[in-house]
C-alpha positions as CSV (number, residue, x, y, z in Angstrom):
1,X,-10.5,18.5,-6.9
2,X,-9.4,21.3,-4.6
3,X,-8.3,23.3,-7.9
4,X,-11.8,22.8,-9.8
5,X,-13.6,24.1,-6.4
6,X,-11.5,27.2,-6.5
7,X,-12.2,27.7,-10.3
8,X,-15.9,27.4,-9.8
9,X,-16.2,30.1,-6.8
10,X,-13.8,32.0,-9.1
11,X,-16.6,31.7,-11.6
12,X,-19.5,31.8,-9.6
13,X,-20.8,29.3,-10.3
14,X,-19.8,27.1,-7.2
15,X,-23.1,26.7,-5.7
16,X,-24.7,25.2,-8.5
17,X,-22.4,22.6,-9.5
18,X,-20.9,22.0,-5.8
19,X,-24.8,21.1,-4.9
20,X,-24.9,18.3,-7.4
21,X,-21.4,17.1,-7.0
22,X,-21.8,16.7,-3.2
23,X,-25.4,14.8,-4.1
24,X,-23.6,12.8,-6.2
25,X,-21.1,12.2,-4.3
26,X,-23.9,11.2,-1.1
27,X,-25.6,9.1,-3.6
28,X,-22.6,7.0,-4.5
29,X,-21.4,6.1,-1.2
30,X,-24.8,5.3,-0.1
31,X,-25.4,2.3,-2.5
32,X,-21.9,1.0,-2.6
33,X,-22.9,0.9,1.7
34,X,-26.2,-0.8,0.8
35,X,-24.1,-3.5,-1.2
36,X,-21.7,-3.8,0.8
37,X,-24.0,-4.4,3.9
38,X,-25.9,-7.0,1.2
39,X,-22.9,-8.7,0.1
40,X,-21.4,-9.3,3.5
41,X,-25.1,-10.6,4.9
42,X,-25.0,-13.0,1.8
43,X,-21.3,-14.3,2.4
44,X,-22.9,-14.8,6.2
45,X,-25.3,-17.0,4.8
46,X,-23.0,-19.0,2.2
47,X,-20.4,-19.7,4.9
48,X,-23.3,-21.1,7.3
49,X,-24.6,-23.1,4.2
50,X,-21.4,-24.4,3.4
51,X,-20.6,-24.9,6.5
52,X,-23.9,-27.3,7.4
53,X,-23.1,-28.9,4.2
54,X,-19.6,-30.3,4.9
55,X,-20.9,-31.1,8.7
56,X,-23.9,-33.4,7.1
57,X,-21.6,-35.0,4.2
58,X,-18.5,-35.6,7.1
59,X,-20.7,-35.9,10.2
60,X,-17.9,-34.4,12.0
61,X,-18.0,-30.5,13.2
62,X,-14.3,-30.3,14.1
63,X,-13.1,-31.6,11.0
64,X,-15.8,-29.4,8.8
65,X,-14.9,-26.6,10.5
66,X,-11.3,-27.1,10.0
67,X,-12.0,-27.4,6.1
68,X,-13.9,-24.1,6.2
69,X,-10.6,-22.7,8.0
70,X,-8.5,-24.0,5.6
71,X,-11.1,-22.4,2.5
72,X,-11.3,-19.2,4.0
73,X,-7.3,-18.8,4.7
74,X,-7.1,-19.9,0.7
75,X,-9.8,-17.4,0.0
76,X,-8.0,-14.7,2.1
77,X,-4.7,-15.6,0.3
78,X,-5.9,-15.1,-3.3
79,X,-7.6,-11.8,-2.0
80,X,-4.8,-10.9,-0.9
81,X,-2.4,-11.7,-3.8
82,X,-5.0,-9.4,-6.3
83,X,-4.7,-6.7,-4.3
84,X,-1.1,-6.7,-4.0
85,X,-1.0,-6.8,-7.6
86,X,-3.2,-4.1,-8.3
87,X,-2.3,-1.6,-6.0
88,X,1.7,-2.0,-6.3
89,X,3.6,0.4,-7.8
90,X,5.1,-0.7,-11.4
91,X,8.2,1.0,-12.5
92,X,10.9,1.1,-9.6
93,X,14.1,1.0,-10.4
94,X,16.8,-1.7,-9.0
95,X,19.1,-1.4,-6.6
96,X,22.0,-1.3,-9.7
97,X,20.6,1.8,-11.1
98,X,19.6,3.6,-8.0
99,X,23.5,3.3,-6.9
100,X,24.7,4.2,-10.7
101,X,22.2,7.2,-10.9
102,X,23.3,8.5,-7.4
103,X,24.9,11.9,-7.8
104,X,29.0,12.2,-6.8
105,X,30.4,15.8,-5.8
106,X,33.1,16.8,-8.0
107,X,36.8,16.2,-7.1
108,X,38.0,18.2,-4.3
109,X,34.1,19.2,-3.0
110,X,32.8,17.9,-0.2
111,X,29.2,17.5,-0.2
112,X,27.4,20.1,2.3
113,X,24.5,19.1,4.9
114,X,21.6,20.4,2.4
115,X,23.1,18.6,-0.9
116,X,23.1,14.9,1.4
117,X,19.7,16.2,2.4
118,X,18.0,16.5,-1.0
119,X,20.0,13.4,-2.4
120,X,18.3,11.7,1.0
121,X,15.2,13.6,-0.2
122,X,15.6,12.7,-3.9
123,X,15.9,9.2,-3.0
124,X,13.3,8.5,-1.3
125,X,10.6,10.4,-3.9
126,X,12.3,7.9,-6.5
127,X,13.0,4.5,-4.3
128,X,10.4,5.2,-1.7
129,X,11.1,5.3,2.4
130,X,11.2,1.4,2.7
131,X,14.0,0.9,0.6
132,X,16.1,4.1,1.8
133,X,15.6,3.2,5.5
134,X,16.6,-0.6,4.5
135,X,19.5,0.9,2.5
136,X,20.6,3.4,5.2
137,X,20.3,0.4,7.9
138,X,22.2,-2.1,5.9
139,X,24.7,0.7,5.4
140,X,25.1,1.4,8.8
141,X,25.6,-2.3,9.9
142,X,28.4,-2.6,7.3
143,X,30.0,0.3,8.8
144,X,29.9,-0.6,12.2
145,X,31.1,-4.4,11.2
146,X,33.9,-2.4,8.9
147,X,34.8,0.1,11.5
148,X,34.6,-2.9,14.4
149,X,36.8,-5.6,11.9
150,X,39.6,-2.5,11.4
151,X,39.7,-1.7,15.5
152,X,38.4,2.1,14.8
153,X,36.0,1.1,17.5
């Protein structure tokens, strides 16, 4: 977006379509709000309706709202479940190919500070953070129980 601003002032023509865009833009967020605020007002009123409805079929308000509990958790849950679906990422690799793709120095050549850094760096572009820190602290544990089980410590 930042690159289509700068080609527009390039071209002058920035204040034109920036103008419209940012309307746009205003417009769009301003009726998702107003649907959003109608939506939630409408799920008030269904959980209150539902609600008085399982008080007046079970006559009992602990146990009705218990069951809403109960629907709203399973509600929550499925929620939940499509949104971790949708928004995780697809194509990670495994553990097996992140250690058979991991780059050795040649014999005799000890790595340097800046080559661990961008395999560290490469590593965590490819794997993502969670899974190097995991894979850092579950190598660190194994060292410390290796070093400890061999009396280097």
């Amino acid at each position: 977006m930042l690159g289509a601003i700068l080609r527009l002032i390039a071209a002058g023509e920035a204040s034109r379509r920036l103008g419209g865009y940012v309307q746009t833009t205003i417009t769009r967020y301003l009726v998702l709000a107003l649907a959003a605020s109608v939506f939630s007002a409408a799920s008030v009123f269904a959980l209150l309706a539902g609600f008085w409805a399982l008080n007046k079929w079970l006559e009992d308000p602990v146990l009705s709202a218990a069951f809403m509990a109960v629907i709203l958790a399973s509600i929550g849950f499925l929620i939940a479940l499509i949104a971790f679906g949708t928004t995780r990422e697809k194509s990670r690799p495994d553990a097996k190919q992140a250690l058979a793709v991991t780059a050795a120095p040649s014999p005799g050549e000890l790595p340097t500070v800046e080559d661990i850094g961008r395999q560290i760096e490469h590593a965590v572009r490819k794997h993502g953070p969670v899974r190097v820190l995991a894979a850092a602290a579950a190598g660190g544990v194994v060292a410390a129980l290796l070093a400890k089980r061999l009396g280097r410590i």
